[in-house]
Backbone as ProteinMPNN parsed JSONL, in Angstrom:
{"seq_chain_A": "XXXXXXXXXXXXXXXXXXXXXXXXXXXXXXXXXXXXXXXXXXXXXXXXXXXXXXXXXXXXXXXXXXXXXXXXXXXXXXXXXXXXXXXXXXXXXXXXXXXXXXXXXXXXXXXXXXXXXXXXXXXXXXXXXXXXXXXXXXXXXXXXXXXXXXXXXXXXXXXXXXXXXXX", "coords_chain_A": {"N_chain_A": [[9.972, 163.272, 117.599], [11.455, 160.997, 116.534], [9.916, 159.005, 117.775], [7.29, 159.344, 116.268], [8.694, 158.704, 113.791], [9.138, 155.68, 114.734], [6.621, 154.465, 115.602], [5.169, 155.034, 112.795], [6.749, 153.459, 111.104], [6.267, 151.02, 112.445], [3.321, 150.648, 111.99], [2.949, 150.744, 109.325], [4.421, 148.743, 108.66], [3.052, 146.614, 109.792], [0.721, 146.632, 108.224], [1.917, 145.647, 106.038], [2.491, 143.084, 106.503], [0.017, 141.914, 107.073], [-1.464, 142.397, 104.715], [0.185, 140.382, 103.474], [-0.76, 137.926, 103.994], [-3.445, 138.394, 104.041], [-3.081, 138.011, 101.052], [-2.152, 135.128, 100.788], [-4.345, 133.77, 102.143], [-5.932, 133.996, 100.045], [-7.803, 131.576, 98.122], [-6.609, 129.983, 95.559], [-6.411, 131.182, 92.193], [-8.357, 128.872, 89.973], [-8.488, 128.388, 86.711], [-9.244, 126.549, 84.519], [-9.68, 122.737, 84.511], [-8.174, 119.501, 83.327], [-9.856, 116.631, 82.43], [-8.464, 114.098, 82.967], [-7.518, 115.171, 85.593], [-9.905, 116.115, 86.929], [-10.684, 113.7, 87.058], [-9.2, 112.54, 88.866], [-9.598, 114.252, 91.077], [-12.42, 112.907, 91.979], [-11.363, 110.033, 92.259], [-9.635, 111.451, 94.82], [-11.767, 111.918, 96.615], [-13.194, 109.506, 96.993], [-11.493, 108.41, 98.278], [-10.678, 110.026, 100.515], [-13.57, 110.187, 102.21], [-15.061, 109.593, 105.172], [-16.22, 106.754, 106.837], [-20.1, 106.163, 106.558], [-20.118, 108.302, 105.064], [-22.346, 110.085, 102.652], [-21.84, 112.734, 100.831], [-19.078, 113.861, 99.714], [-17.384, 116.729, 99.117], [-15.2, 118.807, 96.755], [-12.708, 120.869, 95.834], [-13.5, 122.128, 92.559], [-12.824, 124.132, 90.203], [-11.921, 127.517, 90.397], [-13.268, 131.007, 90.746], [-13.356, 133.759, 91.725], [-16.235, 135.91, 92.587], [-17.294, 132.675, 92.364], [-17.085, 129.527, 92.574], [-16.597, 126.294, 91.578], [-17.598, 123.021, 92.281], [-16.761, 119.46, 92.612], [-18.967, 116.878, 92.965], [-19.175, 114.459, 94.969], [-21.229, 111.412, 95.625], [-22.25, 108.792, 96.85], [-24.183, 107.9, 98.387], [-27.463, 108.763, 99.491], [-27.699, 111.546, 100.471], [-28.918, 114.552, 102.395], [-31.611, 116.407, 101.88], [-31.741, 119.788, 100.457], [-31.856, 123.366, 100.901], [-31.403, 126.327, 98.973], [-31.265, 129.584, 99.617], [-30.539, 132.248, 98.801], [-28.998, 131.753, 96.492], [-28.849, 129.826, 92.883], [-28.421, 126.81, 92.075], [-26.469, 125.361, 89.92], [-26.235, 121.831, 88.245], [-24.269, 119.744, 86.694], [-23.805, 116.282, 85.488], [-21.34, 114.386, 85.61], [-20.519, 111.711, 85.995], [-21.97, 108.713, 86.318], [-25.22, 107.543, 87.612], [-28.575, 109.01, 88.412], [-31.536, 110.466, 90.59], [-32.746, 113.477, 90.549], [-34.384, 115.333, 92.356], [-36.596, 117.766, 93.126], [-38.316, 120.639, 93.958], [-41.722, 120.795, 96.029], [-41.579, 120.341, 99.509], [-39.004, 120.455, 102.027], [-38.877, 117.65, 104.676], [-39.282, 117.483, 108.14], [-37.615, 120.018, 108.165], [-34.776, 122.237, 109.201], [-32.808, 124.993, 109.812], [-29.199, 125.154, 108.681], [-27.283, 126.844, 108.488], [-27.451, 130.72, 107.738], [-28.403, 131.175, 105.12], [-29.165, 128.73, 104.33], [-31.515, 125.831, 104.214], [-32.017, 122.343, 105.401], [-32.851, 118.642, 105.324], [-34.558, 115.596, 105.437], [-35.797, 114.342, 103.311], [-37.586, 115.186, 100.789], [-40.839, 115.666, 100.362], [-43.323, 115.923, 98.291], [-42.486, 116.694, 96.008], [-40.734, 116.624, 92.368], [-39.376, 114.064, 90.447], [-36.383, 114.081, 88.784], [-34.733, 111.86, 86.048], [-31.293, 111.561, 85.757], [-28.072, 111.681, 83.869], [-25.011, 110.628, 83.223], [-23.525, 114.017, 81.863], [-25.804, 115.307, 81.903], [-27.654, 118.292, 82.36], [-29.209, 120.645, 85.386], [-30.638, 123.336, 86.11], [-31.288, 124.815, 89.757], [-33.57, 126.764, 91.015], [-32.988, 129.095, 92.993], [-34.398, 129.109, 96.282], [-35.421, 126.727, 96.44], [-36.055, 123.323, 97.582], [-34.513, 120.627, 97.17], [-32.772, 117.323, 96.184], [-30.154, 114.882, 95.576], [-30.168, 111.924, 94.664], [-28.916, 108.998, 94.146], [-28.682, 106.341, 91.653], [-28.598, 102.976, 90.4], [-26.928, 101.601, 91.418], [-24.223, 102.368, 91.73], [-22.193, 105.397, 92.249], [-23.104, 108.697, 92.186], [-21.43, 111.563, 90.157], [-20.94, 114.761, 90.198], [-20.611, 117.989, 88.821], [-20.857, 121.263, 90.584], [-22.035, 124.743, 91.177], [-22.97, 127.348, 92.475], [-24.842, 129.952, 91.938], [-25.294, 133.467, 92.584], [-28.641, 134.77, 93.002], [-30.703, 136.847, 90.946], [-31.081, 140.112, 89.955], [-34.272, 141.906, 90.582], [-35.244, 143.402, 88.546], [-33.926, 142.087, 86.271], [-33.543, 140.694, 82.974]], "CA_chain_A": [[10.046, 162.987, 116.183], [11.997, 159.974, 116.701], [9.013, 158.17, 118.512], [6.369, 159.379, 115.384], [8.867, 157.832, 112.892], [9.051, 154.044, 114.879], [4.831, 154.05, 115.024], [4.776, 155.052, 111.338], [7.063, 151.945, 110.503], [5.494, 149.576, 112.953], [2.439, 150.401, 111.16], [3.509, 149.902, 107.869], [5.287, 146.973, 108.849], [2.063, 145.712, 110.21], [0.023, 146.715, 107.228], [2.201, 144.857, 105.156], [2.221, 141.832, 106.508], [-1.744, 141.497, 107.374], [-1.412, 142.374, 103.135], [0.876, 139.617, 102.936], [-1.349, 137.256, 104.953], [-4.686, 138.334, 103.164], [-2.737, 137.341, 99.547], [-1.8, 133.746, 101.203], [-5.009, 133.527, 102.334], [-7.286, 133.718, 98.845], [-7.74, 130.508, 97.178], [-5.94, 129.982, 94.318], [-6.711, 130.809, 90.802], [-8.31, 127.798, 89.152], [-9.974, 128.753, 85.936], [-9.139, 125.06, 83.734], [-9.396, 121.69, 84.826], [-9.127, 118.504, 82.286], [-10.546, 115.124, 82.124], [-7.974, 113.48, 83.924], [-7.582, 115.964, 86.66], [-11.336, 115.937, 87.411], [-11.038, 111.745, 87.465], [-7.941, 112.312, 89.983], [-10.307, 114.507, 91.815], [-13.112, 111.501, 91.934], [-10.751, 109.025, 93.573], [-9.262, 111.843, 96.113], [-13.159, 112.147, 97.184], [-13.531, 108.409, 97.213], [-10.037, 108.118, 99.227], [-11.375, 111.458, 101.661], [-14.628, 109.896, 102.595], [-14.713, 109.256, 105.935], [-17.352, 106.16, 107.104], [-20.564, 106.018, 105.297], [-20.859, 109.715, 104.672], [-23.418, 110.35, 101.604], [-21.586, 112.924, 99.82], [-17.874, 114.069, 99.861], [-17.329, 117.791, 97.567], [-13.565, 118.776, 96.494], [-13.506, 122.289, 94.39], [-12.432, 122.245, 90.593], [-12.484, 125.554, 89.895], [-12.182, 128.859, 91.445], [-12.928, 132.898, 90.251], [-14.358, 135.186, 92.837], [-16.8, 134.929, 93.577], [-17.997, 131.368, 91.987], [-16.459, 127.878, 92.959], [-17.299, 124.869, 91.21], [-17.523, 121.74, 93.157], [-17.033, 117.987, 92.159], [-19.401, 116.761, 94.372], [-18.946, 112.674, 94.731], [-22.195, 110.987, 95.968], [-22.272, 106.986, 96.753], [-25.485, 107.598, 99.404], [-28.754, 109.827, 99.23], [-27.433, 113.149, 100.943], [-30.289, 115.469, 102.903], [-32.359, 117.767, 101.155], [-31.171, 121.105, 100.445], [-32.326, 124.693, 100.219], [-30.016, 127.734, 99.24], [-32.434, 130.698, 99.55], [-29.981, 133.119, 97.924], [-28.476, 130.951, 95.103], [-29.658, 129.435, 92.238], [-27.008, 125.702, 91.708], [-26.63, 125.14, 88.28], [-25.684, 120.769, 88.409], [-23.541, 119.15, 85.975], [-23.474, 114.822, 85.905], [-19.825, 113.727, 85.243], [-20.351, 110.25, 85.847], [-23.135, 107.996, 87.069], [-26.942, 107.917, 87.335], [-29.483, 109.412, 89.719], [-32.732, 111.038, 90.418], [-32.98, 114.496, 91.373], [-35.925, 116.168, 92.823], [-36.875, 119.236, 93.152], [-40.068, 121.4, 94.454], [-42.567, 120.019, 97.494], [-41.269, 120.89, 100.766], [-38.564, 119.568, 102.844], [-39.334, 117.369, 105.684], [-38.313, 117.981, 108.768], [-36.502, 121.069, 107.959], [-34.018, 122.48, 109.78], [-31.772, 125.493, 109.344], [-28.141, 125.064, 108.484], [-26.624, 128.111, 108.488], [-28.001, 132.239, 107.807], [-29.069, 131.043, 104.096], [-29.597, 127.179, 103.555], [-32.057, 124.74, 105.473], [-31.792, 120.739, 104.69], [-33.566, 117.708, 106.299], [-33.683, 114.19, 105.239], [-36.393, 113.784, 102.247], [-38.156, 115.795, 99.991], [-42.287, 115.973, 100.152], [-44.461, 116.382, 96.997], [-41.175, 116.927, 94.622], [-40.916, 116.344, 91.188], [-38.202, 113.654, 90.175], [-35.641, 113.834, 87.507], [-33.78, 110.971, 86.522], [-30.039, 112.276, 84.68], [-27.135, 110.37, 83.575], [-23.418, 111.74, 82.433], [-23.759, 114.488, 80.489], [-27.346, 115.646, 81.921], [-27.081, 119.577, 83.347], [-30.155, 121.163, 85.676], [-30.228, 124.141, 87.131], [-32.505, 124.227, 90.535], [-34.054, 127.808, 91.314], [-32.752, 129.95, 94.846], [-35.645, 129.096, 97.325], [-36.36, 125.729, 95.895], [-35.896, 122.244, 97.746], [-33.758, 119.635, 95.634], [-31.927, 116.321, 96.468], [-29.897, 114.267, 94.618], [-30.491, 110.334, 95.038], [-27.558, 108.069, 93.365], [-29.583, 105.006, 91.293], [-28.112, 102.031, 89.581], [-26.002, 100.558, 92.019], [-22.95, 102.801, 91.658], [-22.086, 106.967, 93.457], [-23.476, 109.511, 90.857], [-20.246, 112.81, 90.568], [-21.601, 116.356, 89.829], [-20.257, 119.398, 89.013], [-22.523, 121.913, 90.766], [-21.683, 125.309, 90.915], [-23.748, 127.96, 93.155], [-25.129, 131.26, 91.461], [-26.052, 134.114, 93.057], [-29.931, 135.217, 92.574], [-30.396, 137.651, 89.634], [-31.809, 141.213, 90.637], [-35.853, 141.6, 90.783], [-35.858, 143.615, 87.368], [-33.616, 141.44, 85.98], [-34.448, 139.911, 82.029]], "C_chain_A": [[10.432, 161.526, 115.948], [10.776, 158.568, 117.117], [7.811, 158.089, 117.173], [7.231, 157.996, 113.964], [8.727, 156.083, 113.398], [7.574, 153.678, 114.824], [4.816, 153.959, 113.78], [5.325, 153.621, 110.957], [6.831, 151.146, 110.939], [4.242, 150.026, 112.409], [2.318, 150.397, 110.032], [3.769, 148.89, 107.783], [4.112, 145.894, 108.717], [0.864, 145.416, 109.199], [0.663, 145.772, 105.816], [2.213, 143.812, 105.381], [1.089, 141.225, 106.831], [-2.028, 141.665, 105.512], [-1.124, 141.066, 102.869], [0.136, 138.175, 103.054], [-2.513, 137.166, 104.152], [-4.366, 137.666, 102.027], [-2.81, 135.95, 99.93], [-2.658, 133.301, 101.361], [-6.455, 133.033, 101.089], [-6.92, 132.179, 98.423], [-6.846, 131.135, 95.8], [-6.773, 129.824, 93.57], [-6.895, 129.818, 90.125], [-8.985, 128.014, 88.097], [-9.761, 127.067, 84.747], [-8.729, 123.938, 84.62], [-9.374, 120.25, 83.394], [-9.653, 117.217, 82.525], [-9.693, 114.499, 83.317], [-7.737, 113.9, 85.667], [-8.897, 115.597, 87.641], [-10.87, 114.342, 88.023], [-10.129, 111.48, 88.681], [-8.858, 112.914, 91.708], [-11.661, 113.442, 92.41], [-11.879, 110.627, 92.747], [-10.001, 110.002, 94.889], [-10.639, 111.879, 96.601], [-13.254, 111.009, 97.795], [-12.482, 108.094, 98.759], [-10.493, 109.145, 100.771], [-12.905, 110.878, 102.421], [-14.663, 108.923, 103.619], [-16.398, 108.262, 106.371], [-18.208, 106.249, 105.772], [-21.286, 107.633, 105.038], [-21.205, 110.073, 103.167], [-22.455, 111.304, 100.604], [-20.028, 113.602, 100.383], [-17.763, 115.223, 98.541], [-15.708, 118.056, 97.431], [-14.183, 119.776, 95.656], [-12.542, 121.606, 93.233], [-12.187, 123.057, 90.384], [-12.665, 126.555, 90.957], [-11.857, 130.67, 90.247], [-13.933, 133.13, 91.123], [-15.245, 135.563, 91.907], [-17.516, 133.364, 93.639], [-16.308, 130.203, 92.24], [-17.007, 127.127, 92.399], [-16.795, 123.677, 91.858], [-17.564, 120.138, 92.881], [-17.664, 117.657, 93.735], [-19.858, 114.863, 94.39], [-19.934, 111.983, 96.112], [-22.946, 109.119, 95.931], [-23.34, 106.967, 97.295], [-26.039, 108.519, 98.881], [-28.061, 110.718, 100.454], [-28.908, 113.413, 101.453], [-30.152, 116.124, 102.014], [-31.859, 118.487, 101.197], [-31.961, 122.403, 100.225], [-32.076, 125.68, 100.629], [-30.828, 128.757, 99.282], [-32.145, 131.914, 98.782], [-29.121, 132.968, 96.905], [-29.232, 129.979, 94.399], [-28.18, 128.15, 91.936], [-27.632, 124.807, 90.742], [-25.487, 122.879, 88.782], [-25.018, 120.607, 87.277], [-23.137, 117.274, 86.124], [-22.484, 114.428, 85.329], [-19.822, 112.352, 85.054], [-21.963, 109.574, 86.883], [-24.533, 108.2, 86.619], [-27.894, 108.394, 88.879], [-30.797, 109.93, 89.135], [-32.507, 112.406, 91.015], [-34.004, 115.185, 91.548], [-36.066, 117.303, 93.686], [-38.37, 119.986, 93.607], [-40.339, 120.757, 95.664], [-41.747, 120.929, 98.249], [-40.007, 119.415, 101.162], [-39.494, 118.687, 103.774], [-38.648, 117.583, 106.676], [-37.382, 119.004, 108.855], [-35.716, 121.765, 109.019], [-32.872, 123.714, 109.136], [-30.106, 125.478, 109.588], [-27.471, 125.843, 108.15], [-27.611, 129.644, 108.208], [-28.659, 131.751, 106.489], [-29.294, 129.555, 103.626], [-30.118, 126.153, 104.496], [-31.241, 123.759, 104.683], [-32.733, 120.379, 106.189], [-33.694, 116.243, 105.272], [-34.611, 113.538, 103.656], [-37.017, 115.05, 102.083], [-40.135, 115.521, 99.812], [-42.845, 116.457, 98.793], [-43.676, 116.628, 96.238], [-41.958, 116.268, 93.495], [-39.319, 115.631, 90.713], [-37.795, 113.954, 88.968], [-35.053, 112.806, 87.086], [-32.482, 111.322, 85.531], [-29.352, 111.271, 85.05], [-26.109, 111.752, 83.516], [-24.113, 112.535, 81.274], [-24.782, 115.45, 81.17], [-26.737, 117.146, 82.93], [-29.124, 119.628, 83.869], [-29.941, 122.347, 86.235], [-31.718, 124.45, 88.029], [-32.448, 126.195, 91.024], [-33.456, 128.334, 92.985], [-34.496, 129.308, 95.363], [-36.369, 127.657, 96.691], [-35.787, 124.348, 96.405], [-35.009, 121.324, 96.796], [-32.728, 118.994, 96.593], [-31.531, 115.279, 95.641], [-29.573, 112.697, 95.152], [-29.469, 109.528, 93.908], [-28.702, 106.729, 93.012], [-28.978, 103.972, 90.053], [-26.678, 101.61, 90.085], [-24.431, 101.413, 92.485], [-23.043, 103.873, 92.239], [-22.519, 107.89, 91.958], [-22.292, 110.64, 91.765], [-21.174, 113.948, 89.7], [-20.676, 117.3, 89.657], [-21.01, 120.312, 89.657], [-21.203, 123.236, 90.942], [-22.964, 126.623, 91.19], [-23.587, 129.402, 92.557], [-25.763, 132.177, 91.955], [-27.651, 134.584, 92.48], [-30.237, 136.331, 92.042], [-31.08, 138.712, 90.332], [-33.167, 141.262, 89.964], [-36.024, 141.824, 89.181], [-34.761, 143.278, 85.999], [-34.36, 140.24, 84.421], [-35.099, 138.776, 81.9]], "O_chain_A": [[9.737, 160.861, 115.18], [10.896, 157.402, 116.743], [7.355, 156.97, 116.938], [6.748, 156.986, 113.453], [8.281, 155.266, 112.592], [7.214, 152.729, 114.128], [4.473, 152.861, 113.34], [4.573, 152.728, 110.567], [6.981, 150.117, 110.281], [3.848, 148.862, 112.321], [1.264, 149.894, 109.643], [3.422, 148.09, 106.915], [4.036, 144.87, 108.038], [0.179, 144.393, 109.205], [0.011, 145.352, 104.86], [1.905, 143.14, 104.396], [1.08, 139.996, 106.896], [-2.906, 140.924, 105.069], [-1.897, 140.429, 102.153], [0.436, 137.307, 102.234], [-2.757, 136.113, 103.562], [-5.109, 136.733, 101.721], [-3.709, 135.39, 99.303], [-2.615, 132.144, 100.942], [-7.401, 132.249, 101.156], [-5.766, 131.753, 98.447], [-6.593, 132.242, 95.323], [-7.681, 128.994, 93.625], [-5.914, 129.456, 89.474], [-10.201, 127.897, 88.246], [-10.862, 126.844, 84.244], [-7.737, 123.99, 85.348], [-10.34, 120.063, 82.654], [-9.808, 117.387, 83.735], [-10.149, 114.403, 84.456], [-7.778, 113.156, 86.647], [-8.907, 115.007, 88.722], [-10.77, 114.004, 89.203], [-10.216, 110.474, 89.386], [-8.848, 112.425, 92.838], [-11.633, 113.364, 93.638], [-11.704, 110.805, 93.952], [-9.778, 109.394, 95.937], [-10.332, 111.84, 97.793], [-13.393, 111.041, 99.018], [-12.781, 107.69, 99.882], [-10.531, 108.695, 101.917], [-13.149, 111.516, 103.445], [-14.433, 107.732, 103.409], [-17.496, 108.811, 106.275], [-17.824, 106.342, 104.606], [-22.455, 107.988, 104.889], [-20.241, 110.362, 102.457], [-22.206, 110.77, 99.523], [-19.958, 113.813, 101.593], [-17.947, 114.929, 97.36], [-14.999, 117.351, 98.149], [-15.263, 119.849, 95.07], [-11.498, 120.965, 93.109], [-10.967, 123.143, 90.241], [-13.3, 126.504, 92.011], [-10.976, 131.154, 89.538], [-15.097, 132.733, 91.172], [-15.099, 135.561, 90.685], [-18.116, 132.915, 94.615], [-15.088, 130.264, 92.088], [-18.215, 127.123, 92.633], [-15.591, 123.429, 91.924], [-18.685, 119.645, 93.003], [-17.31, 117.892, 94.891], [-20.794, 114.319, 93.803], [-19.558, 111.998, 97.284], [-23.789, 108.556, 95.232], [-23.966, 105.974, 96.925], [-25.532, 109.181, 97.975], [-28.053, 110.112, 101.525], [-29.886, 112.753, 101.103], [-29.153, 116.474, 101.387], [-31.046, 118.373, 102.115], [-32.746, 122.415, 99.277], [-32.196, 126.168, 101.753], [-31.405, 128.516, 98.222], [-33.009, 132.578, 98.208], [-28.514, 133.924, 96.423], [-30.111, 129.32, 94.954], [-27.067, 128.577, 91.629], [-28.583, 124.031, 90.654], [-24.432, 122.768, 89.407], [-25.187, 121.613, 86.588], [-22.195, 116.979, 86.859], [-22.759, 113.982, 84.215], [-19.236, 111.809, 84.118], [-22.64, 110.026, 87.806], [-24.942, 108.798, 85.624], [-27.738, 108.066, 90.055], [-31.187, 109.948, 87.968], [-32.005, 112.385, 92.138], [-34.511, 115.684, 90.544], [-35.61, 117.541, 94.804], [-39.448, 119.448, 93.352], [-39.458, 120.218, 96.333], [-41.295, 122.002, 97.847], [-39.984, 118.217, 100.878], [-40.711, 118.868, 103.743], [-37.462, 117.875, 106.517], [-36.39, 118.894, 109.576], [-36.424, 121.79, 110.026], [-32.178, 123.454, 108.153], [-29.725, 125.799, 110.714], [-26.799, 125.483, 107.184], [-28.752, 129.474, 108.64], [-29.868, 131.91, 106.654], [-29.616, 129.349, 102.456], [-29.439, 125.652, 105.392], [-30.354, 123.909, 103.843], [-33.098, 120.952, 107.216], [-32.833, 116.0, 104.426], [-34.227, 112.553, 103.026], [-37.048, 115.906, 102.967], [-40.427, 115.057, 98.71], [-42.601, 117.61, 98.438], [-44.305, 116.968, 95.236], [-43.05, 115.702, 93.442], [-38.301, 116.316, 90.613], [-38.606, 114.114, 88.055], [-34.454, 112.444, 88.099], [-32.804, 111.341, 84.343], [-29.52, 110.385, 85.888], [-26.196, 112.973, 83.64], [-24.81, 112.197, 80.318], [-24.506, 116.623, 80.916], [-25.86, 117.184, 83.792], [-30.046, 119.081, 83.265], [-28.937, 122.425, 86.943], [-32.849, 124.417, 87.543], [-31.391, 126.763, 91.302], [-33.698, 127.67, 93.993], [-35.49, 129.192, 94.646], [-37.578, 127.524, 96.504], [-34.876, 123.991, 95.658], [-34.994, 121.55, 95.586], [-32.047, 119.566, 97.443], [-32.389, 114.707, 94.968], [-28.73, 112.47, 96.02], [-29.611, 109.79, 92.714], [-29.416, 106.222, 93.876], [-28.974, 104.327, 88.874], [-25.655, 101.369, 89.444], [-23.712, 101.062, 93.42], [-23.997, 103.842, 93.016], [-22.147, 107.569, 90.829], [-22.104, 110.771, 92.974], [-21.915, 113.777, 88.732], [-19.827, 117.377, 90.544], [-22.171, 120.223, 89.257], [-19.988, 123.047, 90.896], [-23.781, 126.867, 90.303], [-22.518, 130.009, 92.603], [-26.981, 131.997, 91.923], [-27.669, 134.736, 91.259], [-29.998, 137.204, 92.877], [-31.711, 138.372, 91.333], [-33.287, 140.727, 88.862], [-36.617, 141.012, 88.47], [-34.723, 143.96, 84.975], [-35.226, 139.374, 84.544], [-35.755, 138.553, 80.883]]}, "name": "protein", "num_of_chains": 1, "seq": "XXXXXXXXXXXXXXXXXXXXXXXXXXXXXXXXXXXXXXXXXXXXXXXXXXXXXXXXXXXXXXXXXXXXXXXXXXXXXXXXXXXXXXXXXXXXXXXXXXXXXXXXXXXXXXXXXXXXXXXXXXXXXXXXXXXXXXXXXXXXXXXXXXXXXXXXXXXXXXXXXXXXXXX"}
């Protein structure tokens, strides 16, 4: 009897602190950021950017399951394509082109759901400023090119792909 009760409380014990562990482990609740925050976020990116690496992201927000991402861009970044999200952009600051459609080149897969490679084939450019939102389709190529001298900042913000019979 004696031996059933010390298992039961070493597995309680153990259940509570793999509990305690999982809580510690979620990201934190971010559902508001303001103006200045964001701009604090922008120079930790700038400050974080190691060599001449193209783009540097930092989150802003967080609710399970969506993250939004300041995503701080001084170089042309590789191509991208999420196959099971649709990433809605947001331009905070700067100017660019973004292009969308054609084919990668070179493609290459980068994990279970997102190739990249280094340019974009037969696209269709955009050119956005502050202010300018797009959102780029699941299964669809898109790179964002910084133009007018300065790093274009984004919000972007990855959406899962809507179900087939979906409005």
């Amino acid at each position: 009897m004696r031996m059933q009760f010390v298992a039961l409380s070493v597995s309680v014990l153990v259940a509570t602190v793999t509990a305690a562990s999982a809580q510690q482990a979620a990201p934190p609740l971010q559902t508001f950021l303001g103006n200045a925050e964001i701009m604090a976020l922008v120079d930790k990116a700038k400050a974080d950017r190691k060599n001449d690496a193209p783009l540097v992201a930092e989150p802003i927000l967080s609710l399970a399951p969506y993250r939004a991402m300041l995503e701080y861009r001084p170089l042309q970044a590789p191509a991208a394509l999420h196959e099971k999200d649709a990433e809605l952009m947001v331009v905070l600051a700067g100017t660019g082109d973004i292009v969308t459609g054609g084919r990668i080149v070179d493609e290459k897969r980068v994990n279970a759901a997102n190739l990249a490679g280094p340019a974009i084939a037969d696209g269709k450019s955009q050119s956005v400023a502050k202010g300018d939102m797009l959102i780029v389709p699941a299964n669809t190529p898109h790179q964002v090119i910084p133009t007018g001298g300065a790093p274009i900042v984004l919000m972007t913000l990855h959406v899962p792909s809507a179900p087939p019979n979906w409005p």
